[in-house]
C-alpha positions in Angstrom: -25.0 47.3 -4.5 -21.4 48.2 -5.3 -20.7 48.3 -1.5 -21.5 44.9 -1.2 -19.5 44.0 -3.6 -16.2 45.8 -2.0 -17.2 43.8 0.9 -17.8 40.6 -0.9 -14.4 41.4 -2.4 -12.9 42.4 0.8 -13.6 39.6 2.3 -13.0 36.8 -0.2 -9.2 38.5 -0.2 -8.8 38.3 3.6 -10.0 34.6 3.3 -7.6 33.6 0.7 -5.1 35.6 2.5 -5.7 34.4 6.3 -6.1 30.3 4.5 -9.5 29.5 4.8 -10.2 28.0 2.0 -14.0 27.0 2.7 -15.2 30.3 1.9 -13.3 30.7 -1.5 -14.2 27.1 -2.1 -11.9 24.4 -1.3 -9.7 22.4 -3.8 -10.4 18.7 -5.1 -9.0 15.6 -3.5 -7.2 15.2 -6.6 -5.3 19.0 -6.2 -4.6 17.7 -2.7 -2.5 14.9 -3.6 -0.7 16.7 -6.9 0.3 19.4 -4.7 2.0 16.9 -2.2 3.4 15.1 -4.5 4.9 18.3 -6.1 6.1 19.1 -2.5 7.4 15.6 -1.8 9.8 16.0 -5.3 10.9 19.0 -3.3 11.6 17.5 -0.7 9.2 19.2 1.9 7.8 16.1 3.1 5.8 17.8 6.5 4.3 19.8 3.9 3.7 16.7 1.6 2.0 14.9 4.4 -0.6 18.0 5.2 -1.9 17.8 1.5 -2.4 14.2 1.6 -4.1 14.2 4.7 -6.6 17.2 3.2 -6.7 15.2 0.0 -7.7 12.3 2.1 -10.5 14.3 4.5 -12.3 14.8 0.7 -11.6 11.3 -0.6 -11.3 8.9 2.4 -10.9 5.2 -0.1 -8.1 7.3 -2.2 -5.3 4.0 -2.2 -2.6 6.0 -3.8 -2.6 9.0 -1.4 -2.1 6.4 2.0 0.3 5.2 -0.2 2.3 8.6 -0.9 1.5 9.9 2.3 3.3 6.3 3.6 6.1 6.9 1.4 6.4 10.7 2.6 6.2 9.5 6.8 9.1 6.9 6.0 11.3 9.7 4.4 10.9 11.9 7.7 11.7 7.9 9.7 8.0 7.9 10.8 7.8 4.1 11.0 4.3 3.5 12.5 2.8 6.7 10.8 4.1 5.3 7.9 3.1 1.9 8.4 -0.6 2.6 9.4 -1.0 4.9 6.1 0.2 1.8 4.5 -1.6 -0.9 5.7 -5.0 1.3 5.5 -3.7 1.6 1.4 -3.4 -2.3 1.7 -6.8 -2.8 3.6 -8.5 -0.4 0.6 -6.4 -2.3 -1.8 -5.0 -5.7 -1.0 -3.3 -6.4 -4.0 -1.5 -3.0 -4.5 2.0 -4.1 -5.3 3.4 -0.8 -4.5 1.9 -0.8 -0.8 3.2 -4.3 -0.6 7.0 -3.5 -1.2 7.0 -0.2 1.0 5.2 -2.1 3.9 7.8 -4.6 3.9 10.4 -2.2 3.9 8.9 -0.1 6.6 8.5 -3.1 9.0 12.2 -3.8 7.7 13.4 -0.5 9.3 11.3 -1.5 12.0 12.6 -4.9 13.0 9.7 -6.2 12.5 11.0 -9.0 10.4 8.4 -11.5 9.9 5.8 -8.8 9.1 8.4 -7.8 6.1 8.8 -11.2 4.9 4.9 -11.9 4.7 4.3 -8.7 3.1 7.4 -9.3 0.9 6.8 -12.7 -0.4 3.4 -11.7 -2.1 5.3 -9.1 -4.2 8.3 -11.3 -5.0 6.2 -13.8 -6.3 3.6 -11.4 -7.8 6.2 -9.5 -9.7 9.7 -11.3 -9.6 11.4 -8.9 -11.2 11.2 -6.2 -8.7 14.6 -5.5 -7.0 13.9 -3.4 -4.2 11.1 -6.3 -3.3 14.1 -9.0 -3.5 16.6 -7.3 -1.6 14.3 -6.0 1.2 13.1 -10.1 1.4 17.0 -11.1 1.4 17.6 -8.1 4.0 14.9 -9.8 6.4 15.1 -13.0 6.4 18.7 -12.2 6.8 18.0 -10.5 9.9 15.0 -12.8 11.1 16.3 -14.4 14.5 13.6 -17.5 14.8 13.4 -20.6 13.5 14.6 -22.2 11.3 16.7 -19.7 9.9 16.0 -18.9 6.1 19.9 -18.9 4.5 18.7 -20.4 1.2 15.8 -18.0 0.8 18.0 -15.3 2.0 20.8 -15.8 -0.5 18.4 -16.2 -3.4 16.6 -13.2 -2.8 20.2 -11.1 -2.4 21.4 -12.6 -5.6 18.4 -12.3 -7.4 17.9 -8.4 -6.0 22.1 -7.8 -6.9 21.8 -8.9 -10.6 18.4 -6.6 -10.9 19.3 -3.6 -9.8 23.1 -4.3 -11.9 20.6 -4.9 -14.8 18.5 -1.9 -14.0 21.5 0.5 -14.1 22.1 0.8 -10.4 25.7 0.1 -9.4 25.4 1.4 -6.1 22.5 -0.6 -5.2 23.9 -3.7 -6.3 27.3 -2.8 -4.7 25.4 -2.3 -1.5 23.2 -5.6 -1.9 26.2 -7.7 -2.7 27.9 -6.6 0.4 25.0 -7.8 2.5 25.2 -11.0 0.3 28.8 -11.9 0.7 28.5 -11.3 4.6 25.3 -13.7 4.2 27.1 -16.6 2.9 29.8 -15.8 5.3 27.5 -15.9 8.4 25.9 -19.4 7.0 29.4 -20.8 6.3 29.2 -21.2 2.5 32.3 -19.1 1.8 35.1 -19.3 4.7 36.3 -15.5 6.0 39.3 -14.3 4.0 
């Protein structure tokens, strides 16, 4: 009896040793995803990205975890792992707000500019005071190459993005954003090149 025990013992420490969590009885979904978001403060997004994808293998219809493991594949510039993360958060969630701003700005550092505008207008006009939402619009219909080009929309959305982030307490984002702006009305002609 108190050899099997030394084995049971034995062996439970070799499995938590070697990783094999099944046989000391794997963590929750929800452990998963705190522990990558702990790791994504840190900074270690690879290692982010593994816990949501185990979080996800025990919760499959988790929004929030395609979300954070979309935000975690954009911060290593993994566009279309990022992107299909987000949409399947979308598809689980259509009205997630969230999913709707990073989409846009993944398809943004995509060039996939009329996939960041639709995904962009729903949260601009679902929550209008959302600056990053605004100045990712402006940034693509300032970029979009068809037709007709949107200068109106684009200059509204740069404006309206500049004075929320000023108001928010970001300088440098509404530095940044009114850059972008004054080349904007430049390249429409509503303010001649000094």
């Amino acid at each position: 009896m108190r050899t099997n025990r030394i084995i049971i013992l034995i062996l439970a420490f070799l499995a938590g040793f070697l990783g094999f969590e099944p046989l000391l009885g794997a963590q929750t979904a929800e452990e998963h995803f705190y522990r990558g978001n702990d790791l994504g403060r840190q900074g270690l997004y690879e290692d982010a990205i593994e816990e949501y994808k185990r979080s996800l293998k025990l919760n499959p219809s988790a929004t929030v975890v395609y979300y954070n493991l979309g935000l975690a594949c954009k911060k290593l510039g993994r566009h279309l792992e990022a992107a299909a993360a987000l949409e399947e958060a979308l598809r689980l969630e259509p009205q997630y707000l969230p999913a709707q701003v990073a989409m846009g700005s993944v398809y943004n550092l995509m060039e996939r500019w009329e996939d960041a505008i639709a995904h962009l207008n729903v949260a601009v006009h679902r929550e209008t005071g959302n600056a990053e939402a605004h100045g990712n619009l402006g940034w693509a219909y300032y970029n979009y190459k068809g037709k007709p080009p949107f200068k109106f929309l684009t200059i509204v959305n740069l404006k309206k993005a500049a004075d929320l982030f000023e108001a928010q307490g970001l300088p440098q984002a509404a530095q940044a954003t009114r850059k972008v702006l004054e080349e904007a009305l430049v390249k429409y002609g509503f303010v001649s090149k000094n």
